[in-house]
C-alpha positions as CSV (number, residue, x, y, z in Angstrom):
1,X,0.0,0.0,0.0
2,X,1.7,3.6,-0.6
3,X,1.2,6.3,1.4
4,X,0.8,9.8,0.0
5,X,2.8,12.5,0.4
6,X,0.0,15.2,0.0
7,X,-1.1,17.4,2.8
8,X,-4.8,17.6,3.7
9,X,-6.3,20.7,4.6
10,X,-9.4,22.0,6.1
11,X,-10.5,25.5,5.7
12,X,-13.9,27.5,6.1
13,X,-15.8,28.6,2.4
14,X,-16.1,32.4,2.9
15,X,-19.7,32.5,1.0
16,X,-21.5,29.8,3.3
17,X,-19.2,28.7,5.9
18,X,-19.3,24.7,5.5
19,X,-15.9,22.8,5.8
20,X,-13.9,22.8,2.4
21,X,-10.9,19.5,2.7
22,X,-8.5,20.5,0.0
23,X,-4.9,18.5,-0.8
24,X,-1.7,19.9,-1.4
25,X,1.6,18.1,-2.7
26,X,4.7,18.8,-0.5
27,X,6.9,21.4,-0.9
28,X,10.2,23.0,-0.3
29,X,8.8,25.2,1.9
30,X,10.2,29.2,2.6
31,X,14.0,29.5,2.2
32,X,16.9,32.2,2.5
33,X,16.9,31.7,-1.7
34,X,14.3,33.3,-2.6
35,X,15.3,32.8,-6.5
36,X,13.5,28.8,-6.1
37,X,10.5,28.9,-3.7
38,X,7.8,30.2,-6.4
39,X,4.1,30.8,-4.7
40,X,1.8,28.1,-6.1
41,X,-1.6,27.8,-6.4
42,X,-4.7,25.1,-6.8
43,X,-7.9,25.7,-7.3
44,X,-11.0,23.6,-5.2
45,X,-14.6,24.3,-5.4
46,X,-17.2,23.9,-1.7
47,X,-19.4,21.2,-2.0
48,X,-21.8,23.3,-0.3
49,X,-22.1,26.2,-2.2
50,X,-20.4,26.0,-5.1
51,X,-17.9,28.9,-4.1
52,X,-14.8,28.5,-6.5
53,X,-11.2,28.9,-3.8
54,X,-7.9,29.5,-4.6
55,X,-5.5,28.1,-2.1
56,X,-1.6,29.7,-2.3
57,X,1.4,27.6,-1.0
58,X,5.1,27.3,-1.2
């Protein structure tokens, strides 16, 4: 069985409030070199409402 390397996260929909679970793939995280760590993004939709979310991560 593998085991995945992606991070869940839970966070609040801004339009209705419900619970949005969204994955993101690891990272190298913040460093001193600044020239590497780009900002990325994904985008997840609430289940709820429909709300589209962008979520930002390094």
């Amino acid at each position: 069985m593998s085991q995945s390397n992606r991070s869940e996260m839970r966070i609040g929909c801004p339009e209705c409030e419900a619970t949005v679970n969204a994955s993101v793939p690891p990272g190298p995280g913040i460093h001193d070199d600044r020239t590497t760590n780009r900002l990325q993004g994904r985008e997840t939709a609430c289940r709820n409402c429909g709300h589209e979310l962008e979520l930002y991560y390094y």
